[in-house]
Backbone atoms as SQL, in Angstrom:
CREATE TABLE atoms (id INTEGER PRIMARY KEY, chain TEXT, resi INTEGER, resn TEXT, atom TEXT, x REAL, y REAL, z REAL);
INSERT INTO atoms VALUES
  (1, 'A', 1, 'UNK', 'N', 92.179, 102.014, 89.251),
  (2, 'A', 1, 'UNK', 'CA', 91.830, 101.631, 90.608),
  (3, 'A', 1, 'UNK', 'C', 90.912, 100.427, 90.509),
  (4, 'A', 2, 'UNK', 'N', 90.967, 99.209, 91.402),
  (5, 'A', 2, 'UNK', 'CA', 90.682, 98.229, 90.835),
  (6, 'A', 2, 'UNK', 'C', 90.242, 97.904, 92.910),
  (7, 'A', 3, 'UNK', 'N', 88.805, 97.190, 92.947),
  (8, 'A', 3, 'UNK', 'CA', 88.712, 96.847, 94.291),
  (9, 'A', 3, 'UNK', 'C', 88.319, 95.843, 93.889),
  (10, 'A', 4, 'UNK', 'N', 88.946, 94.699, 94.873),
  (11, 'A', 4, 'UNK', 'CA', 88.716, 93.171, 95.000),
  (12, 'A', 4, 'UNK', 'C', 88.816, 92.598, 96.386),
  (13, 'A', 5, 'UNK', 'N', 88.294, 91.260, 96.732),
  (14, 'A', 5, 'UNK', 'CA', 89.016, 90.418, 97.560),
  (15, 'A', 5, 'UNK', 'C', 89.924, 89.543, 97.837),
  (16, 'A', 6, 'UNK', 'N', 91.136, 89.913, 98.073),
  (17, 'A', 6, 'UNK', 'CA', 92.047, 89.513, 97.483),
  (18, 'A', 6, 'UNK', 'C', 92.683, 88.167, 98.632),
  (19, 'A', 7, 'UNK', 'N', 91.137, 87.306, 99.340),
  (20, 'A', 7, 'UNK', 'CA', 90.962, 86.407, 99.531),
  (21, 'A', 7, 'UNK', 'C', 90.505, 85.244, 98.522),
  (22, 'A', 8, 'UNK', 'N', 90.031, 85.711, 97.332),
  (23, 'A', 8, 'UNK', 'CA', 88.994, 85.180, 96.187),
  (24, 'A', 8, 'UNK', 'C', 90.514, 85.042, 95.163),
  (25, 'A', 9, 'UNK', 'N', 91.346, 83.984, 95.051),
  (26, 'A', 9, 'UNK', 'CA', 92.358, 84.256, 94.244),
  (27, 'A', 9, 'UNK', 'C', 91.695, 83.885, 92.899),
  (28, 'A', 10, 'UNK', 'N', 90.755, 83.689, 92.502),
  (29, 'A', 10, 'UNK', 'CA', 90.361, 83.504, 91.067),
  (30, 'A', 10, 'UNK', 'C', 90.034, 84.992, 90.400),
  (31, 'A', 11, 'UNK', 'N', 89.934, 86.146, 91.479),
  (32, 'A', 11, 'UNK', 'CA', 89.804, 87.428, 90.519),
  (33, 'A', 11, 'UNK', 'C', 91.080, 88.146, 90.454),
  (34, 'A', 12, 'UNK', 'N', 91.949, 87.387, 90.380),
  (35, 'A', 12, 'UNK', 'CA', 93.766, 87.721, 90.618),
  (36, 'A', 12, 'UNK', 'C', 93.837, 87.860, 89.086),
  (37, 'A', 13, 'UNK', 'N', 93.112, 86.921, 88.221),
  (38, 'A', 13, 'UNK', 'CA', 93.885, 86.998, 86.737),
  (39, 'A', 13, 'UNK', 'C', 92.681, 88.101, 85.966),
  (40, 'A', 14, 'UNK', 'N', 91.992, 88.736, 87.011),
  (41, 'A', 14, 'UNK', 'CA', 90.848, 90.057, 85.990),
  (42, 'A', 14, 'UNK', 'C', 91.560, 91.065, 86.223),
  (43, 'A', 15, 'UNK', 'N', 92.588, 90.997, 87.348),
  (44, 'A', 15, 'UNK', 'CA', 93.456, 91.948, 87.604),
  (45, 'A', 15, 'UNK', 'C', 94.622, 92.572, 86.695),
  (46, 'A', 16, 'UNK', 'N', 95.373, 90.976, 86.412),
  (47, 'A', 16, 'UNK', 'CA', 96.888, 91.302, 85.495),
  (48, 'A', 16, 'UNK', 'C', 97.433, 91.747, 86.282),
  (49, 'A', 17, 'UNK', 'N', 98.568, 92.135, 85.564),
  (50, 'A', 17, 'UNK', 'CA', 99.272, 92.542, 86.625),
  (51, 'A', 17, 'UNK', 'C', 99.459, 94.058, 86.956),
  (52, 'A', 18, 'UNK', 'N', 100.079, 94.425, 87.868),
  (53, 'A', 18, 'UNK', 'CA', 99.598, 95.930, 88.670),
  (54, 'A', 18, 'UNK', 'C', 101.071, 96.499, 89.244),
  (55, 'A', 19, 'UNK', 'N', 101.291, 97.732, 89.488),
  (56, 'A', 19, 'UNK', 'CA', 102.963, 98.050, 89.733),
  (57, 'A', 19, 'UNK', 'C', 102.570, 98.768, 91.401),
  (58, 'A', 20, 'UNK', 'N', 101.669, 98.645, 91.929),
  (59, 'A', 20, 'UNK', 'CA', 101.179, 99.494, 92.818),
  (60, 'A', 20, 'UNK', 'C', 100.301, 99.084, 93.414),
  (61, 'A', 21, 'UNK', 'N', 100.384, 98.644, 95.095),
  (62, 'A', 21, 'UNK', 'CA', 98.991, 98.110, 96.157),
  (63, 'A', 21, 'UNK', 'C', 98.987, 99.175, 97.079),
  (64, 'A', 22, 'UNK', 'N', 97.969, 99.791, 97.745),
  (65, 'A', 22, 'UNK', 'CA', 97.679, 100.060, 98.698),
  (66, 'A', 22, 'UNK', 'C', 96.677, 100.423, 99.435),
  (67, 'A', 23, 'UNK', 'N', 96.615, 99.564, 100.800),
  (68, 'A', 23, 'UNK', 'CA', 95.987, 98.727, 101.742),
  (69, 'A', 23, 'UNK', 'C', 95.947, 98.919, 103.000),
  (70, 'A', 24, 'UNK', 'N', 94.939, 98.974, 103.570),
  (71, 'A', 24, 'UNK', 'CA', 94.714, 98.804, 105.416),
  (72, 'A', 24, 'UNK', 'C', 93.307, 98.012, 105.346),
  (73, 'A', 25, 'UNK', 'N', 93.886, 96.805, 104.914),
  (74, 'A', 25, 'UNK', 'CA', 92.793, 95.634, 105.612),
  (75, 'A', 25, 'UNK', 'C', 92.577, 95.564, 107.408),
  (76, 'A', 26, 'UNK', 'N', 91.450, 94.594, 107.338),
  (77, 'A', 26, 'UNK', 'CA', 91.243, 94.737, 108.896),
  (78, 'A', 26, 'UNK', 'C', 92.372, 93.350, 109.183),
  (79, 'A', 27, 'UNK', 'N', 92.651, 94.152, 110.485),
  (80, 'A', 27, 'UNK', 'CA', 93.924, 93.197, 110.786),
  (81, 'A', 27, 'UNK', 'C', 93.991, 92.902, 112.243),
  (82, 'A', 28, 'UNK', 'N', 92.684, 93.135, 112.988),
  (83, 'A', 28, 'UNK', 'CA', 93.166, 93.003, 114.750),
  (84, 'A', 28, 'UNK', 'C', 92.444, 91.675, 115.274),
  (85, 'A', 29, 'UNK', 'N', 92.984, 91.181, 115.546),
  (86, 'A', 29, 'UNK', 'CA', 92.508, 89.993, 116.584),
  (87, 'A', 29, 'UNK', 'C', 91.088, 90.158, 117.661),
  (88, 'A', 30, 'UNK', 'N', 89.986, 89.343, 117.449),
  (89, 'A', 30, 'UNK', 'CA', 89.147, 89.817, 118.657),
  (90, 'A', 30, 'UNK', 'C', 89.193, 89.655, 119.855),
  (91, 'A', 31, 'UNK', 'N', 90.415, 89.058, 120.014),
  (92, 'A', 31, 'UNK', 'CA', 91.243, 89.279, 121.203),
  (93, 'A', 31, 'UNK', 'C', 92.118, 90.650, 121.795),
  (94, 'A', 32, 'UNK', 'N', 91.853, 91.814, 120.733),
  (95, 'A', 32, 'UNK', 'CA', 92.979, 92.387, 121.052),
  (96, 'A', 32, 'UNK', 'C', 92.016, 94.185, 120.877),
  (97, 'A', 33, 'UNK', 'N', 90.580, 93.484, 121.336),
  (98, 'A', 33, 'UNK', 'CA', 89.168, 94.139, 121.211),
  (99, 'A', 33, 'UNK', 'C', 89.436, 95.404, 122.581),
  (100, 'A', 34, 'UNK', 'N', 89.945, 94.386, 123.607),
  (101, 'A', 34, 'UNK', 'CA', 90.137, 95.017, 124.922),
  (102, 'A', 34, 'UNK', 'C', 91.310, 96.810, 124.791),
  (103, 'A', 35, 'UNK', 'N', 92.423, 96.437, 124.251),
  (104, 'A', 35, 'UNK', 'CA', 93.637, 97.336, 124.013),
  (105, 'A', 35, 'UNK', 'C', 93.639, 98.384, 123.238),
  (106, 'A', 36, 'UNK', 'N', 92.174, 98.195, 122.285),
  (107, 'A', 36, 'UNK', 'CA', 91.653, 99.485, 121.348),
  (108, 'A', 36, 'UNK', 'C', 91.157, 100.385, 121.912),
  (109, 'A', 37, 'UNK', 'N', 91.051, 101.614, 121.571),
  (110, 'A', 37, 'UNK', 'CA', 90.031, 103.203, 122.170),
  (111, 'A', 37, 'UNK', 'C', 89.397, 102.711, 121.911),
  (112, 'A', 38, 'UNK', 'N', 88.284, 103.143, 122.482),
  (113, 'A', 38, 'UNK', 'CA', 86.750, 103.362, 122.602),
  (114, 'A', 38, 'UNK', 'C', 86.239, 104.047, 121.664),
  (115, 'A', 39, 'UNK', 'N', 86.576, 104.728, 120.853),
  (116, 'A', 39, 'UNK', 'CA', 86.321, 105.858, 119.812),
  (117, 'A', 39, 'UNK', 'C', 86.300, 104.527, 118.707),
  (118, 'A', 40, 'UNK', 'N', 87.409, 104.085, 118.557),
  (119, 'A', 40, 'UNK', 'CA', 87.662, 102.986, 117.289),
  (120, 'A', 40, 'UNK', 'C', 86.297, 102.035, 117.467),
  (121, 'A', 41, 'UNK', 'N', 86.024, 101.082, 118.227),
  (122, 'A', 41, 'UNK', 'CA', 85.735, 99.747, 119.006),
  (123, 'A', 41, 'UNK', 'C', 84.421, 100.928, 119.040),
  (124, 'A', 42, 'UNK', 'N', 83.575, 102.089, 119.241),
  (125, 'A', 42, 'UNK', 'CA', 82.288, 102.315, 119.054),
  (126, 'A', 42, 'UNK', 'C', 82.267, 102.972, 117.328),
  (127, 'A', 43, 'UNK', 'N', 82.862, 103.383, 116.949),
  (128, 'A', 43, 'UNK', 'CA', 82.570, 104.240, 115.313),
  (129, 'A', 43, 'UNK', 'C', 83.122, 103.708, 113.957),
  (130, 'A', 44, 'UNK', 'N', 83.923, 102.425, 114.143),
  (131, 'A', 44, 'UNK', 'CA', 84.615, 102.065, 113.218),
  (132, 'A', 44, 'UNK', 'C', 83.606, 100.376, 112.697),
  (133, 'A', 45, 'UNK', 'N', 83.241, 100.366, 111.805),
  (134, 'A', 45, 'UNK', 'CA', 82.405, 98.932, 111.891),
  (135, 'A', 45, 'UNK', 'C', 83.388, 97.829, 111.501),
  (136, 'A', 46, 'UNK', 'N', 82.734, 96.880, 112.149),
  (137, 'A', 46, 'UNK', 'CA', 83.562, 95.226, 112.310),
  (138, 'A', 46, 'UNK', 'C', 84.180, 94.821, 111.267),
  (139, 'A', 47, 'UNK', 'N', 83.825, 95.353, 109.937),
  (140, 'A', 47, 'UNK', 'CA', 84.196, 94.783, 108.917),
  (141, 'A', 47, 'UNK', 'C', 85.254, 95.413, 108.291),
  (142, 'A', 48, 'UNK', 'N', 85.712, 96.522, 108.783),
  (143, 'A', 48, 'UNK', 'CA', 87.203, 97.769, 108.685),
  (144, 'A', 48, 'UNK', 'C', 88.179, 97.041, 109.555),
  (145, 'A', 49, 'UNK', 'N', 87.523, 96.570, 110.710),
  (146, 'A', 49, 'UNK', 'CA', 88.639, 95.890, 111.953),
  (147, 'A', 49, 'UNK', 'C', 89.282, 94.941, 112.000),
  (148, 'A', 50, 'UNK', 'N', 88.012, 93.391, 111.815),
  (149, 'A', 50, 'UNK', 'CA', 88.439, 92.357, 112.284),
  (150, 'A', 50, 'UNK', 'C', 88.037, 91.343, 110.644),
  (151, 'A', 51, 'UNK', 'N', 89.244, 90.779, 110.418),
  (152, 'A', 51, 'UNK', 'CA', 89.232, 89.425, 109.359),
  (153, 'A', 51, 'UNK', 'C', 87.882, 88.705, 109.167),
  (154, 'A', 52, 'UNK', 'N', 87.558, 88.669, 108.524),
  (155, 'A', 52, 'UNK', 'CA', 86.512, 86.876, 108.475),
  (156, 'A', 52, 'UNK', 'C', 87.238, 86.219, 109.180),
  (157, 'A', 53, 'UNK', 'N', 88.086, 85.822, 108.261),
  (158, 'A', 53, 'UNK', 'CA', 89.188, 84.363, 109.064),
  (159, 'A', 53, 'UNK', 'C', 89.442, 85.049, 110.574),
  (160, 'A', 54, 'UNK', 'N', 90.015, 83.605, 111.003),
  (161, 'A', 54, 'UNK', 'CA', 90.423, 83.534, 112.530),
  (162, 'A', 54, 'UNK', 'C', 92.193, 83.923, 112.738),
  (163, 'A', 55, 'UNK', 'N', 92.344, 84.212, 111.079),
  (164, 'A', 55, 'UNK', 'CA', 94.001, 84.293, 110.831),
  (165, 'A', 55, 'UNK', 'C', 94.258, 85.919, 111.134),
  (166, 'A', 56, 'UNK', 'N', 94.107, 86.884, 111.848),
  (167, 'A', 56, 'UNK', 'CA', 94.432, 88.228, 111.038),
  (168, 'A', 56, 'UNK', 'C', 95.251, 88.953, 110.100),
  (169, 'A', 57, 'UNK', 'N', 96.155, 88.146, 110.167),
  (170, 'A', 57, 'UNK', 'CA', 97.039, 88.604, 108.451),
  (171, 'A', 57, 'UNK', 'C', 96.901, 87.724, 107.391),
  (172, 'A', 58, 'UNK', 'N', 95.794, 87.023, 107.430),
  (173, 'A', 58, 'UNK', 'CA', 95.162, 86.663, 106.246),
  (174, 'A', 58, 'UNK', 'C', 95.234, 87.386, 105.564),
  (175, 'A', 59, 'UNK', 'N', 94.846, 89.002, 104.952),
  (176, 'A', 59, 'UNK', 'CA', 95.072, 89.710, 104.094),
  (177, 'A', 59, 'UNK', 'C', 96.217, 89.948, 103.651),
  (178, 'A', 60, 'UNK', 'N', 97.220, 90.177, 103.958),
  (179, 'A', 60, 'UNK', 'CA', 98.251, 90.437, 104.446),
  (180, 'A', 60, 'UNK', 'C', 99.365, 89.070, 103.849),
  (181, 'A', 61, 'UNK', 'N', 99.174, 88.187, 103.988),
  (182, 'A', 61, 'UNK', 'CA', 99.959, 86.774, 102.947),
  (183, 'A', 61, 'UNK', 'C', 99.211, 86.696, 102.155),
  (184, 'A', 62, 'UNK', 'N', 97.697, 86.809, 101.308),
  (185, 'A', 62, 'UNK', 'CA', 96.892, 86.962, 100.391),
  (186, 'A', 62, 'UNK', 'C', 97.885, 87.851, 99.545),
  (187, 'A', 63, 'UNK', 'N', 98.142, 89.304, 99.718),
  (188, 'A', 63, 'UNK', 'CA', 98.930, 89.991, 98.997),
  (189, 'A', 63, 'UNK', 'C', 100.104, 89.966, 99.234),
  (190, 'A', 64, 'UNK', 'N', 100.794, 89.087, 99.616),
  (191, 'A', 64, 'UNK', 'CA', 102.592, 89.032, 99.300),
  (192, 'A', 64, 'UNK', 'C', 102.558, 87.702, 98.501),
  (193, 'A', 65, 'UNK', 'N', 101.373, 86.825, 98.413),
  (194, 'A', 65, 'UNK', 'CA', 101.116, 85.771, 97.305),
  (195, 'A', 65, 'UNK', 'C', 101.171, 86.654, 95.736),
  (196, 'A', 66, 'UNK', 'N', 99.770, 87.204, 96.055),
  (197, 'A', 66, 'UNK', 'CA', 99.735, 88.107, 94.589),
  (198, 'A', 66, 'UNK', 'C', 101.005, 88.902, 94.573),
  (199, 'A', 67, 'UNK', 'N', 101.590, 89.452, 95.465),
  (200, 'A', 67, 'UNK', 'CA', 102.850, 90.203, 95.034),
  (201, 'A', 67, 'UNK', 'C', 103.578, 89.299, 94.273),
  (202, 'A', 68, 'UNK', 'N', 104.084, 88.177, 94.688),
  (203, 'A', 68, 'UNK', 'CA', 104.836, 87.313, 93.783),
  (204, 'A', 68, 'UNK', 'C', 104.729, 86.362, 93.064),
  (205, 'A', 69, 'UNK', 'N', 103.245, 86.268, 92.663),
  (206, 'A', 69, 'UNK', 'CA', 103.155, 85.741, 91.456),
  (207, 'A', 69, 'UNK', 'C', 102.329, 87.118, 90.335),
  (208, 'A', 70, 'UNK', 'N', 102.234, 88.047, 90.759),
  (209, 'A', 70, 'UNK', 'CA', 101.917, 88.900, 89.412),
  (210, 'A', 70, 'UNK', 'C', 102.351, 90.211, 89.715),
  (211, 'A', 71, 'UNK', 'N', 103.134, 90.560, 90.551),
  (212, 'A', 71, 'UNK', 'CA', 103.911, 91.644, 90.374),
  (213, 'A', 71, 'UNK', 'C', 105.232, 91.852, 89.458),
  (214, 'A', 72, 'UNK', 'N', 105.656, 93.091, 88.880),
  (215, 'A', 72, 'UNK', 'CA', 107.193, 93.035, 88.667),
  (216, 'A', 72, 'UNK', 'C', 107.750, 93.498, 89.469),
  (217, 'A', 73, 'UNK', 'N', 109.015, 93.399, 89.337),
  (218, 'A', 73, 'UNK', 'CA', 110.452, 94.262, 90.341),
  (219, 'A', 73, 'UNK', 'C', 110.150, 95.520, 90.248),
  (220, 'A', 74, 'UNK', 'N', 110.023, 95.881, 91.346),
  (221, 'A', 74, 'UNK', 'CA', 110.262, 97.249, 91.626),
  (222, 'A', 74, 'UNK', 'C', 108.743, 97.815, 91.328),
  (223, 'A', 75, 'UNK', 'N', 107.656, 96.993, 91.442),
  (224, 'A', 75, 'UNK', 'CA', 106.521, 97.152, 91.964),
  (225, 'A', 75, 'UNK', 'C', 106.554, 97.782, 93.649),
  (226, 'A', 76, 'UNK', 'N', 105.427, 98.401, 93.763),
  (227, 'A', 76, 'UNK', 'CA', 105.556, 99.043, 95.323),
  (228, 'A', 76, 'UNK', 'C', 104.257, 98.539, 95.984),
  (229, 'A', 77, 'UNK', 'N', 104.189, 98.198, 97.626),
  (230, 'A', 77, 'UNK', 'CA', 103.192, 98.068, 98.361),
  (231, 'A', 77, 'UNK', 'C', 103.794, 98.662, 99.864),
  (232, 'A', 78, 'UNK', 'N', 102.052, 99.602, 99.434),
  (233, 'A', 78, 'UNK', 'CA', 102.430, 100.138, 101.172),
  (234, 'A', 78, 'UNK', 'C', 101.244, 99.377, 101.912),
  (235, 'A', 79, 'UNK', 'N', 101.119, 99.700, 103.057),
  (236, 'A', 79, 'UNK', 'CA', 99.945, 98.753, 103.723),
  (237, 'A', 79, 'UNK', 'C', 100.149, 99.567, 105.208),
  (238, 'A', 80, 'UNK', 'N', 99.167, 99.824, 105.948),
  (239, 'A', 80, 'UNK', 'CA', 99.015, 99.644, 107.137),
  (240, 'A', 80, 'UNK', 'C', 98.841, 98.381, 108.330),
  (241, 'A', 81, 'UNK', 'N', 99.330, 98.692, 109.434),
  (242, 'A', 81, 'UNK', 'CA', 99.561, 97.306, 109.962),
  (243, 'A', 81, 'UNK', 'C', 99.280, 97.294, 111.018),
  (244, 'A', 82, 'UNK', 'N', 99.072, 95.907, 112.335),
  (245, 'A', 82, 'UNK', 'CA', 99.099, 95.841, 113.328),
  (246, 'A', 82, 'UNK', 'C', 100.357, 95.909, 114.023),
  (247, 'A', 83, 'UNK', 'N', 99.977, 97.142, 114.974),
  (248, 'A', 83, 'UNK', 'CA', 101.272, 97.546, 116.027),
  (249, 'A', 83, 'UNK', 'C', 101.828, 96.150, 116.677),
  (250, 'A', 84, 'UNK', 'N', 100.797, 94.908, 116.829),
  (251, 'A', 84, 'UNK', 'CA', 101.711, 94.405, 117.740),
  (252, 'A', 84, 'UNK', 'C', 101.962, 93.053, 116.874),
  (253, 'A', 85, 'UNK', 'N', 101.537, 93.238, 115.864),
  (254, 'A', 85, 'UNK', 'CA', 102.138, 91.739, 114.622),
  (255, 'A', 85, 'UNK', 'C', 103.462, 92.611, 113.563),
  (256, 'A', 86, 'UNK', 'N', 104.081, 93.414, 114.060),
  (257, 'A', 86, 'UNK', 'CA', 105.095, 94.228, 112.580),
  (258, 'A', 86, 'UNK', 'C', 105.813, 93.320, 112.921),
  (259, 'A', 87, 'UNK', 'N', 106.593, 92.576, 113.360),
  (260, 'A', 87, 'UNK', 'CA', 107.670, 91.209, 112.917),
  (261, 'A', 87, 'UNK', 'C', 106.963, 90.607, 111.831),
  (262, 'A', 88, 'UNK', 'N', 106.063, 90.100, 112.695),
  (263, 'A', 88, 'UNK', 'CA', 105.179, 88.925, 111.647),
  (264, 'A', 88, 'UNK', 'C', 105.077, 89.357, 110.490),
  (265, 'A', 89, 'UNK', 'N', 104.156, 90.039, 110.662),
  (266, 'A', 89, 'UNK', 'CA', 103.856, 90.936, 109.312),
  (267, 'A', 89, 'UNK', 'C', 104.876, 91.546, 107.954),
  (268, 'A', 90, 'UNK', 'N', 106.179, 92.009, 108.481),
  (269, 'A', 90, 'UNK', 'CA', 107.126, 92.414, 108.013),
  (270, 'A', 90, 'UNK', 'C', 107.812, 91.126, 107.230),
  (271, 'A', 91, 'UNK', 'N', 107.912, 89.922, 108.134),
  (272, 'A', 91, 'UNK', 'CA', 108.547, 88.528, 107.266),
  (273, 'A', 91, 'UNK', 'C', 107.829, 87.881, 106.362),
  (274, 'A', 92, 'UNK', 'N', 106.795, 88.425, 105.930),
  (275, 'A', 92, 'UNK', 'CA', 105.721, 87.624, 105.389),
  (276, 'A', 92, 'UNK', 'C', 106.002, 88.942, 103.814),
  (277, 'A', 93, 'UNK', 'N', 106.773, 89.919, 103.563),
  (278, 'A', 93, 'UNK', 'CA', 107.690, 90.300, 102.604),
  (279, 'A', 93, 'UNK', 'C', 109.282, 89.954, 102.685),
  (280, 'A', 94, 'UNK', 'N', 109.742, 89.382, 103.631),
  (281, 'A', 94, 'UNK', 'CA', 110.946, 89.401, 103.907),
  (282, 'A', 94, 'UNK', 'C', 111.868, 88.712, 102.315),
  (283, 'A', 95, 'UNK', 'N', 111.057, 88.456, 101.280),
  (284, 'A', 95, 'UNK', 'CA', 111.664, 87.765, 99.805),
  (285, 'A', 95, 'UNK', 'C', 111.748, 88.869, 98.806),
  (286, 'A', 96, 'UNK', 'N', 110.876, 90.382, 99.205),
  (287, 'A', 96, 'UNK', 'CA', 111.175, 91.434, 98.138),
  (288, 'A', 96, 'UNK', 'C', 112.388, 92.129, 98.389),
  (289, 'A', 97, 'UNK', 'N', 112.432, 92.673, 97.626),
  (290, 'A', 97, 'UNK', 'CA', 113.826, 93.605, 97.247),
  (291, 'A', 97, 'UNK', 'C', 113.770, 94.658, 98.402),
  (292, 'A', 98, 'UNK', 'N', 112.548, 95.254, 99.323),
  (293, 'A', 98, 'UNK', 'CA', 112.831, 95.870, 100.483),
  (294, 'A', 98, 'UNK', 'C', 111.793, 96.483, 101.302),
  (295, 'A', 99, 'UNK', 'N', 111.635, 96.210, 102.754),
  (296, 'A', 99, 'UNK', 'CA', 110.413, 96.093, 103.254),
  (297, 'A', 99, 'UNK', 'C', 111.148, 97.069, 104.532),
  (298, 'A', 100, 'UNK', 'N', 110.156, 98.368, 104.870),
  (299, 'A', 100, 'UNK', 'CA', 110.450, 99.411, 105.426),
  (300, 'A', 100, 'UNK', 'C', 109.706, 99.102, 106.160),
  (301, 'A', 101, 'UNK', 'N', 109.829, 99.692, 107.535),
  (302, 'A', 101, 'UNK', 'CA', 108.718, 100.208, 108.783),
  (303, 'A', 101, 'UNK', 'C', 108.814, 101.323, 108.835),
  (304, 'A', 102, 'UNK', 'N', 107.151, 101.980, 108.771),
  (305, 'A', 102, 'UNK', 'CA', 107.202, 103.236, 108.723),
  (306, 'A', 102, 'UNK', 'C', 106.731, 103.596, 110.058),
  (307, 'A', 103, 'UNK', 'N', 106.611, 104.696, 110.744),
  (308, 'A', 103, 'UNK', 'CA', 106.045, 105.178, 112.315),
  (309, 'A', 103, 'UNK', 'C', 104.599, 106.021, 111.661),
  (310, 'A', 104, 'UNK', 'N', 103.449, 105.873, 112.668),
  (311, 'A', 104, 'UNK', 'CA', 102.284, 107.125, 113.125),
  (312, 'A', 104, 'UNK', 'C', 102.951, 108.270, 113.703),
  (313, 'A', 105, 'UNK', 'N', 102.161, 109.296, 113.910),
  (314, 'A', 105, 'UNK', 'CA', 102.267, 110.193, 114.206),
  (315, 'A', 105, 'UNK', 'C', 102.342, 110.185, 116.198),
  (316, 'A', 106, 'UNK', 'N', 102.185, 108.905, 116.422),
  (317, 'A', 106, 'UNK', 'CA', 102.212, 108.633, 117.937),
  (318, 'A', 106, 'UNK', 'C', 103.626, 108.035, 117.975),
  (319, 'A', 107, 'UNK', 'N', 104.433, 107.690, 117.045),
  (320, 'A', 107, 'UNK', 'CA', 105.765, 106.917, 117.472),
  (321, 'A', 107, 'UNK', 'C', 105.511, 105.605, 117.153),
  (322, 'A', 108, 'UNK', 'N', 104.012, 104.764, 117.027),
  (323, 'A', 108, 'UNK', 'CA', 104.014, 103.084, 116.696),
  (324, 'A', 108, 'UNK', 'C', 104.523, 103.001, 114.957),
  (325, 'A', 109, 'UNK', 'N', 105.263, 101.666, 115.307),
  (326, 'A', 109, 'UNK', 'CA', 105.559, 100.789, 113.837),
  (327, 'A', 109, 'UNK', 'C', 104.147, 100.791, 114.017),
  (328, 'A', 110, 'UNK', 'N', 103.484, 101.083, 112.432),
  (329, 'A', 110, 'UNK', 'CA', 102.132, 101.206, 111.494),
  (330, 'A', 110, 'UNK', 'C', 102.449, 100.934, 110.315),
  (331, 'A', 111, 'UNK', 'N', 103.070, 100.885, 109.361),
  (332, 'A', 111, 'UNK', 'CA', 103.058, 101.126, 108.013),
  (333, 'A', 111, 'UNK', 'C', 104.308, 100.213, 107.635),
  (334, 'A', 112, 'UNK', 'N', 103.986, 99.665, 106.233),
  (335, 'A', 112, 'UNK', 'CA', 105.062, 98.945, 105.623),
  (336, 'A', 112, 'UNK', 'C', 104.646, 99.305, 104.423),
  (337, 'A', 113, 'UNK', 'N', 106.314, 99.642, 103.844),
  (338, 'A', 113, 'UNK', 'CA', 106.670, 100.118, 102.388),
  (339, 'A', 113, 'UNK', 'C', 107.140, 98.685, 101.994),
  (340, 'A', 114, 'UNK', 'N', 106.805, 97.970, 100.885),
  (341, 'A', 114, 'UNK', 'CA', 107.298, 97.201, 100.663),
  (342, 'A', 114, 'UNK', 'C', 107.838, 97.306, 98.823),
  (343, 'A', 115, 'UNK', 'N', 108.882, 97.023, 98.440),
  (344, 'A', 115, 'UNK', 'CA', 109.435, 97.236, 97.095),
  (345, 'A', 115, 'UNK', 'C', 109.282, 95.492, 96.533),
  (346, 'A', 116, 'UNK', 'N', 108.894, 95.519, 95.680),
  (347, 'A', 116, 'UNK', 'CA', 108.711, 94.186, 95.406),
  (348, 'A', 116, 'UNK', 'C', 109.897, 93.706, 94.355);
């Protein structure tokens, strides 16, 4: 088990390479502050939620970079995701061998299996 920022691509090569990611970076827009519970948006801190960057899937092309330059085939990444970026999000693997949408327990696209 190995924790990094996998904004910092210079600690990519302390890594090597790895057959296995999994991830729920913060991924919501502070625009998108309004559409969250109240439960989340009071108990969850800023730094679980929302990016540094102004990009929110900054994390998110950070690791489909490292996926393909130091993964092998048939490496796996799952990830949690934003309900209302899973296109986006989903094409930004659209070059591995196979990128799933998985559902919550409420019915939302949340989750991507990705096979590298």
């Amino acid at each position: 088990i190995k924790e990094s920022d996998f904004l910092d691509e210079t600690s990519w090569s302390e890594w090597g390479k790895v057959d296995l990611i999994i991830s729920n970076p913060p991924y919501i827009d502070h625009g998108e502050k309004e559409v969250m519970s109240d439960s989340t948006v009071r108990y969850e801190p800023d730094l679980a939620l929302y990016p540094i960057s102004t990009d929110p899937l900054v994390f998110y092309k950070m690791i489909a970079r490292y996926a393909d330059e130091m993964m092998e085939s048939g490496s796996l990444i799952f990830l949690e995701i934003n309900e209302f970026r899973v296109a986006e999000t989903a094409e930004l693997y659209g070059t591995f061998s196979s990128v799933k949408i998985g559902k919550d327990m409420q019915g939302k696209d949340r989750f991507l299996e990705v096979i590298v």
